[in-house]
N, C-alpha and C positions, 0 to 999 in steps of 0.2 A: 731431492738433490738438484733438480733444474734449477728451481728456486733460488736454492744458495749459488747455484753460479752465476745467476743475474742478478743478483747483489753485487757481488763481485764484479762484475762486468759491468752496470751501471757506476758502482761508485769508481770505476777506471774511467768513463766516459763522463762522468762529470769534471774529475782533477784533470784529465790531457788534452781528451777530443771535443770540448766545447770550448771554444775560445774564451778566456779573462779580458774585461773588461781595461783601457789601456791604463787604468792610472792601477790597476793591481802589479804587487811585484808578484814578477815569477818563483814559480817553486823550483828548486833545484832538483830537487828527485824524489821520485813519490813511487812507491813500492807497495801492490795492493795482491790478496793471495787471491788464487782462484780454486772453488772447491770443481771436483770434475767425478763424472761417475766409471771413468776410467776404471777398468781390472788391477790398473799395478796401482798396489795400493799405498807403496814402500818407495814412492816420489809424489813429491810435492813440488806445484807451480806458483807461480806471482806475474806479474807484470809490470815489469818495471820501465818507467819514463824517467828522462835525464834533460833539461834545461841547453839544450847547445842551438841557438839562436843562429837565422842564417845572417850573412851577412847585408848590410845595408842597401847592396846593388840588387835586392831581391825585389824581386816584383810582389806589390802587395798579397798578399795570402794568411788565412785563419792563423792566430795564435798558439792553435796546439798543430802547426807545422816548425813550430820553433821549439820543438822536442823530439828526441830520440827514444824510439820504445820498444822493447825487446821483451818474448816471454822468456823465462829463468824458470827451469827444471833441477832441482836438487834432491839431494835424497833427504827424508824426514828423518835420520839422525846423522846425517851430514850437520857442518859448519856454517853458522848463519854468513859469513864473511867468506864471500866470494874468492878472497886470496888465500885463504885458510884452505880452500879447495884443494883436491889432491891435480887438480887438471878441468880445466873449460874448453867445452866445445864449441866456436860461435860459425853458427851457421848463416849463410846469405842463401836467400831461398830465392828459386827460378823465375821463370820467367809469368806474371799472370798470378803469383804466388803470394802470400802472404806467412806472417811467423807461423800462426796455426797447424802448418802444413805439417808442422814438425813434431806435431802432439804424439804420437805414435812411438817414429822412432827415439826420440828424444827422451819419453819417460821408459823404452824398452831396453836404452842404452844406459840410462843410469840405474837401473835398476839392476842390469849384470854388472852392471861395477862393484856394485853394493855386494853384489852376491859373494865378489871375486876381494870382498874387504877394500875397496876404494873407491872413496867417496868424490866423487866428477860433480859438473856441474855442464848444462849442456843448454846454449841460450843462441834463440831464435829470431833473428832482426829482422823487426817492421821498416821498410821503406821510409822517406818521410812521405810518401806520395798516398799513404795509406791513412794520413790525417783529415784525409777527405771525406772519409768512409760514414756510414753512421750505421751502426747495428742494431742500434733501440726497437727496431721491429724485429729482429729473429732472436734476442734475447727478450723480449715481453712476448712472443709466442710459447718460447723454453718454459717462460716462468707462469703462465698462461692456460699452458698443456696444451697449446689450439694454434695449426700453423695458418690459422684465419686472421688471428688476429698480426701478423706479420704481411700480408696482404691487405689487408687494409689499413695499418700503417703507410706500406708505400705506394701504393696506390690508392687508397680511397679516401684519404684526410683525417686519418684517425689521429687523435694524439696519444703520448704513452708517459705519462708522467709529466705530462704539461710539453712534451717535447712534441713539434711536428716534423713531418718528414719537409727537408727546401728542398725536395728535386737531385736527380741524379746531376751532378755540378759540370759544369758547359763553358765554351767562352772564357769571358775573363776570368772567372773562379780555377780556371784553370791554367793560365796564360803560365805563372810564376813556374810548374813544373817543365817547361822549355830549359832550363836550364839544370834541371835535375840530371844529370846524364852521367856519365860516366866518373868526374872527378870529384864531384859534390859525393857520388856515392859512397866513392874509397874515403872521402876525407871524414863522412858520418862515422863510418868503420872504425877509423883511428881515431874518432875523438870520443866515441864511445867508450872503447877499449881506456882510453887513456884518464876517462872520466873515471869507469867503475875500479880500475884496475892499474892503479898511476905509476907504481914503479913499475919500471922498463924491463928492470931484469926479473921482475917477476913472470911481466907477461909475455917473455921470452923462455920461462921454464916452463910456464903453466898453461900456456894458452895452447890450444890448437884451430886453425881457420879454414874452415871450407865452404862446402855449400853444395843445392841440389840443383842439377843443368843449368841453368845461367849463371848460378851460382860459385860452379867452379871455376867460367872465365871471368870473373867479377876479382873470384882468390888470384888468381893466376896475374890479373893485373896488380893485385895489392900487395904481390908477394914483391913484382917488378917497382913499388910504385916508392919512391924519395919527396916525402911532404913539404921538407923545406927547401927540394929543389937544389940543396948541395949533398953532393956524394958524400963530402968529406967529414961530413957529421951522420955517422952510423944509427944512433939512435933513435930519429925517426924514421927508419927503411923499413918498408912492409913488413920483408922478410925477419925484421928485429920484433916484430908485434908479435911473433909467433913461434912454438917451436916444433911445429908441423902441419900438415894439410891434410882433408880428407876431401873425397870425390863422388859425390854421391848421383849414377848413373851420370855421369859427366867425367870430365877431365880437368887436370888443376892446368889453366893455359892460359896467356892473356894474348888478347886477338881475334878474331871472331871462329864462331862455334862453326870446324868444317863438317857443311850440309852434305860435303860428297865425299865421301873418300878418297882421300892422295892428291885432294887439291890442298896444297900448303896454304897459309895464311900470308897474304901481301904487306909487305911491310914496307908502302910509298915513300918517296923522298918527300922532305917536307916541299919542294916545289910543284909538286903535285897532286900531294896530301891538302896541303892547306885550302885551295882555289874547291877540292873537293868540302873540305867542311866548311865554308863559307857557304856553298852550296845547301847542304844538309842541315846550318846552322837556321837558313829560312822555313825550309820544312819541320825544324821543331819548334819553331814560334806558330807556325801555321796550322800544327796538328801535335799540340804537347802531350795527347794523348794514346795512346795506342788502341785503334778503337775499327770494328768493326763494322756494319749495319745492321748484321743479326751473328748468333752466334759467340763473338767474342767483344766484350764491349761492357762496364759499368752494369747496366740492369742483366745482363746475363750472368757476368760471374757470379753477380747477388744472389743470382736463381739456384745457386749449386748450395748453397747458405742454406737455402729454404726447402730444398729437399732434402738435407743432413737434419734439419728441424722434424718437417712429417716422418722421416723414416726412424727416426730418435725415438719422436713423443711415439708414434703408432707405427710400429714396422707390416704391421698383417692390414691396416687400415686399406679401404679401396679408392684410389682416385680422390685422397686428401688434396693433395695440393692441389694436383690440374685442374678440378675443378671450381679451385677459387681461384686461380691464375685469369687474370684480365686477359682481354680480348685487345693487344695492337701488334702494328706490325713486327715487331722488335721480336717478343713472345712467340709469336706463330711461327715466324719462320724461322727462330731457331730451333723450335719443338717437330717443326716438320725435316730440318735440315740433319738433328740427332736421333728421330724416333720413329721416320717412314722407313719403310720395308724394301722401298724400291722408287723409281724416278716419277712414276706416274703418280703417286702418292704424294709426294713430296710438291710437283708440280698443281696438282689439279686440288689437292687438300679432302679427295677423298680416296678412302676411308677418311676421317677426320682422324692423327693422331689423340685426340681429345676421347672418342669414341674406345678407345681400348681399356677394359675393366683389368685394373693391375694393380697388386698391394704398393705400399709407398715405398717398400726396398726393391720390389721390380722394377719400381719408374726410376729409383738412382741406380738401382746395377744397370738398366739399361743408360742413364746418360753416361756413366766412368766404366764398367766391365769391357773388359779388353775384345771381349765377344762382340760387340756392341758398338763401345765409342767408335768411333773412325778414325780419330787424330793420334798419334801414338803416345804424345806429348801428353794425354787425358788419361790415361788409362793406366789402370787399375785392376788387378785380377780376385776378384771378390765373389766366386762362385758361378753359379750359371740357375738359367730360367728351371721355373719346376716342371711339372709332366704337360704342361700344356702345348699345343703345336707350336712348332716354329718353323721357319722356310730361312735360307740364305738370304742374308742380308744383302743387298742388292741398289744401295745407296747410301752418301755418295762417292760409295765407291763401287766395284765389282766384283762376285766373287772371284776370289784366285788373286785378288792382285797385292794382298800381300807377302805374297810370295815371289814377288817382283822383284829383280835389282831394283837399289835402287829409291824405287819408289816405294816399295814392301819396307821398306826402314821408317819410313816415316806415317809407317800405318798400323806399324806391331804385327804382330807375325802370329795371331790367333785368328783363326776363320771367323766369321760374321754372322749370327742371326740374328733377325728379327719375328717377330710374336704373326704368327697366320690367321689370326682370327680378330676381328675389333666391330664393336654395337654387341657383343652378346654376353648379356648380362650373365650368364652361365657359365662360360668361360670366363676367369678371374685368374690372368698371370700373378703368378707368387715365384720369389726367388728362394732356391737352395742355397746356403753360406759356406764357404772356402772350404769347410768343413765335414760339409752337410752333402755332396753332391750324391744323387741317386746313381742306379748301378744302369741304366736304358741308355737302350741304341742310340736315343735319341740324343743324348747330353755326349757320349762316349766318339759322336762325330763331330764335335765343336771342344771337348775339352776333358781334362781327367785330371787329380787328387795331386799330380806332380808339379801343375801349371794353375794350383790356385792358391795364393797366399795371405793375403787381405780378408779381412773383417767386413761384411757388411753393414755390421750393428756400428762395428770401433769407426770405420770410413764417415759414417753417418755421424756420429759425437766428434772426432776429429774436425768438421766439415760447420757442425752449429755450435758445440761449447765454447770453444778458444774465443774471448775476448776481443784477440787481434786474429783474426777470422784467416783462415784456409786459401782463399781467395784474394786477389789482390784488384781491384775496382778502376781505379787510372796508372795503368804503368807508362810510366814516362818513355814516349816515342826517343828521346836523345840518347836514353839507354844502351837501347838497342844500336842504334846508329854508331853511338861512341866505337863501341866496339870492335868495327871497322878501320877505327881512324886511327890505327898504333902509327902512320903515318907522321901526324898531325904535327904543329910546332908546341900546339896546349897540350898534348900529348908526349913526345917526346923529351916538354923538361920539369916534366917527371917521373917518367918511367926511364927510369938509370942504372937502374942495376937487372939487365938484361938475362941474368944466372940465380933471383931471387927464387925461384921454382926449385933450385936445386941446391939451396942452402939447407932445405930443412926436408925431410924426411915425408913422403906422402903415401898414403891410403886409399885408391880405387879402387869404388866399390859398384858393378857394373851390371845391369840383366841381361837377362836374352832374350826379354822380349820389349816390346814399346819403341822407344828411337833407336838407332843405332848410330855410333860415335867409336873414331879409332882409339885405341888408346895412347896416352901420350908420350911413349916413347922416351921418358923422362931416367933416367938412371938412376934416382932416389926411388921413381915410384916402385909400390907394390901392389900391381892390380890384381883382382879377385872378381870371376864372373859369377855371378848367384844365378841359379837355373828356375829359371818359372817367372822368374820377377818383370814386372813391367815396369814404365818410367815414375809411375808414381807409388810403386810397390816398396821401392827402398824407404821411403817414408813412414808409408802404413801396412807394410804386413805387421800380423797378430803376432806376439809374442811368443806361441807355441805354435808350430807347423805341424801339417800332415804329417811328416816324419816322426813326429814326433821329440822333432828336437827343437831346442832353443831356435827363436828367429837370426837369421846370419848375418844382416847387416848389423842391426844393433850389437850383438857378440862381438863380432871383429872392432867396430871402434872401441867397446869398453877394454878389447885386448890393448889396440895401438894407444888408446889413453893409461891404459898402466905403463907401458913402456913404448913410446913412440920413437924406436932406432929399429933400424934393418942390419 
């Protein structure tokens, strides 16, 4: 089955992500399936790319940046023809994110639809910033069976069908995404929409727009946002693209995401908005990228690629990846920054996190398990470690501290361990699945059956199968920045309809554990907390819970997709 999905995935990355030659004409749209070894067997995926060329003032950049590509989820006796669809989901995925993200909830929701006799369609936007990418090593690993050979693709000059890795892209290769930010975004959205789905009043009956954490301030501006800049022509208004919104651990809002509680969002006068993005407009020429030194950054998100590949190919396998993981700084110090135990470890590199013998779904539940991750914004509740010891995690954060105002919001709200033993070959950490957990004191002080919702097998195929990968590799610094600037004078004329949020009908759908975010106060919305879930739990919990029952987020949108009024 890997096989056929790196076919799939290959011939996607020949038609979009390899640049044409300039005297080729472009394709207008190219629609390629993807096979997947997915449970739900009763949706079928594609990926599809669309020809929307950027404009001339664009700073030189690859030719498959002048296409739009979204994964497309429908049910296998749904309607080939998109507008034939009983209802479209299109999602904008967060922040660091990529379409793939959405592999999970995306086939869980169309598949209760299906249940429920309505056939939806639920389609998951790549960035253009995601044209950068090249996955040729972790789908010839997939199709390979060996996640060595993905290691040495990108690191060791391997080639993979005549193709070599150029380098994680730097500098100028990257200059052109300075200008990626906030209204290029909206305007990819709506020329998307308007490419696959051209009458208006269709995709005023049929669409629905959201997205997961940054994604719902992304809706929230599109909902606000007037393309051709006059009010008085309704038919291009965000709010007309759509004929509702969903909120997936987020808020449908436009204006930046409140870090605190009960701080409102600044909405500056353009006399001192503007002098501000002038400002900010140099720091995204200066840093178009949003990038780390360790941790968060192009060769790290790759990394989360490559342990969805060894935990895939070999789940019970010992120390697959890490020990083909090169030796620089980039690597070390994020593995010492996710996966020491405490500060002197972290610091000094010994024990060596390298030294700990652990199957390849230990080494990913330890990067994303909400036990585990540190960032709340990573995390994912996919079981807990097996009978092997473990001590409180104790970097880099502290115990107890998520339990903080505060600062506990941004750290998820599940206690912390780390593995107490590393060099002994004897001790071999293995992980228990959402499903799986044993009945010991020891598991029953960090977590229990109510608080685990995710797949560690499905987070893992989520994370390597998807074509347009899980991760997103250069997220455009102006992005984020934008976001801020509802100030702005570029900002301001086009965001004119200041009540677009509350035109159409919305669906918060929220955890209790991971970030925390107030809700939005909105008089359309209808928010719903999910108990156990973390931030990236709305994505990927499995299909059937411990309860035993249907998974909640996917169920509730194939509800609001049958009928999307309150």
């Amino acid at each position: 089955m890997a096989a056929l999905v790196t076919v799939a995935a290959l011939v996607t990355v020949a038609a979009v992500l390899v640049p044409a030659s300039a005297s080729a004409d472009p394709i207008p749209r190219t629609e390629v399936p993807v096979s997947s070894s997915s449970p739900v067997t009763d949706v079928e995926a594609s990926v599809v790319s669309v020809f929307a060329p950027l404009g001339p003032q664009a700073l030189p950049h690859p030719t498959a940046c002048d296409y739009l590509s979204y994964l497309r989820w429908r049910s296998v006796d749904g309607p080939a023809d998109s507008a034939a669809a009983d209802r479209i989901l299109v999602a904008q995925p967060g922040i660091f994110e990529g379409a793939g993200a959405f592999e999970s909830v995306a086939r869980n929701t169309v598949s209760a639809a299906a249940a429920a006799g309505s056939h939806i369609e639920f389609w998951a936007l790549d960035r253009r910033s995601n044209c950068l990418e090249d996955h040729t090593g972790t789908q010839g690993a997939l199709a390979a069976k060996d996640v060595a050979v993905a290691t040495n693709y990108y690191y060791g000059g391997s080639e993979i069908g005549g193709r070599r890795f150029a380098g994680f892209a730097d500098g100028d290769a990257t200059a052109w995404l300075a200008a990626q930010g906030l209204e290029q975004t909206l305007r990819d959205q709506y020329d998307l929409l308007r490419l696959e789905v051209p009458d208006q009043r269709v995709r005023k009956d049929k669409v629905l727009c959201g997205g997961h954490s940054l994604g719902g301030f992304l809706t929230g501006y599109f909902a606000e946002w007037d393309f051709d800049g006059n009010p008085d022509t309704g038919d291009d208004a965000g709010f007309n693209q759509c004929g509702g919104y969903f909120a997936l651990d987020t808020i449908v809002k436009a204006g930046t995401p409140p870090l605190v509680q009960g701080i409102p969002d600044l909405d500056l006068p353009a006399a001192v908005a503007d002098p501000i993005a002038d400002l900010t407009g140099h720091l995204d020429a200066a840093l178009p990228v949003l990038r780390l030194p360790a941790v968060i950054n192009p060769e790290t998100t790759n990394l989360l690629a490559m342990a969805g590949v060894a935990a895939t190919l070999d789940p019970d396998g010992v120390n697959s990846l890490v020990d083909v993981l090169p030796h620089n700084t980039n690597i070390d110090a994020t593995l010492r920054v996710l996966l020491s135990k405490d500060a002197v470890m972290a610091t000094t590199g010994t024990p060596s996190v390298r030294e700990l013998y652990a199957t390849n779904d230990a080494v990913l539940g330890a990067l994303l398990d909400d036990n585990s991750q540190p960032f709340g914004f990573l995390q994912a509740s996919v079981g807990f470690i097996g009978a092997e010891p473990v001590v409180d995690k104790a970097f880099p954060t502290l115990p107890g501290m998520e339990s903080l105002p505060l600062i506990g919001s941004a750290l998820g709200d599940a206690r912390k361990a780390a593995p107490a033993v590393y060099g002994d070959p004897n001790v071999v950490y293995t992980w228990n699945d959402y499903d799986s957990l044993d009945a010991s004191e020891q598991t029953a002080r960090y977590t229990d059956p109510s608080s685990e919702v995710t797949s560690i097998s499905q987070l893992a195929r989520s994370l390597a199968e998807p074509p347009l990968d899980f991760t997103e590799w250069y997220f455009p610094t102006a992005l984020t920045i934008d976001l801020a600037q509802s100030g702005s004078t570029a900002i301001r004329e086009h965001r004119l309809h200041r009540d677009g949020t509350e035109r159409n009908p919305i669906l918060t759908l929220q955890g209790t554990g991971g970030i925390e975010l107030p809700l939005s106060g909105n008089p359309n919305d209808h928010p719903i907390i999910v108990q156990g879930y973390n931030h990236l739990d709305v994505l990927t919990a499995a299909q059937t819970q411990n309860t035993a029952l249907p998974e909640v987020v996917s169920t509730e949108l194939a509800r609001f997709a049958a009928d999307p009024v309150w």
